[in-house]
C-alpha positions, 0 to 999 in steps of 0.5 A: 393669211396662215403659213402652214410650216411642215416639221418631218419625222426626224425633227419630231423625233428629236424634239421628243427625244429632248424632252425625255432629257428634260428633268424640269425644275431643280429648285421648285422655290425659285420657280415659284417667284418667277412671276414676281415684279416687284412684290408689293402684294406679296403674300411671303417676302424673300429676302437675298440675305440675313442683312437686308432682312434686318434692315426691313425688320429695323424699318418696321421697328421704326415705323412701329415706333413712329405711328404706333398703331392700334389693332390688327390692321394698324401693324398690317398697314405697317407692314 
């Protein structure tokens, strides 16, 4: 069973009203990640400052140096 729910005019004219007011998103790369879990497929990574990007350049180097890998795909796999 549906519940049919009546708006009157001046909730429809308010509602209007507001969304003229609306200036949508200030920040279009922060929108961008909104959907973002974990980031485990991630075409991009964001980084939340200067330090943890180091540490994740380190842990490539590490690795790069641990396996050595061959190729293209090898330094994909690393990444």
């Amino acid at each position: 069973m549906k519940i049919k729910k009546t708006v009157s005019d001046k909730v429809i004219a308010a509602n209007r009203k507001n969304g003229k007011e609306t200036k949508g998103p200030i920040d279009v790369d922060a929108v961008a990640q909104n959907a973002r879990k974990h980031g485990l497929a991630s075409k991009r990574l964001v980084f939340r400052d200067e330090e943890e990007r180091r540490e994740f350049d380190a842990l490539v180097d590490d690795l790069t140096d641990e396996y050595q890998p061959v190729g293209r795909t090898g330094l994909e796999l690393i990444e």
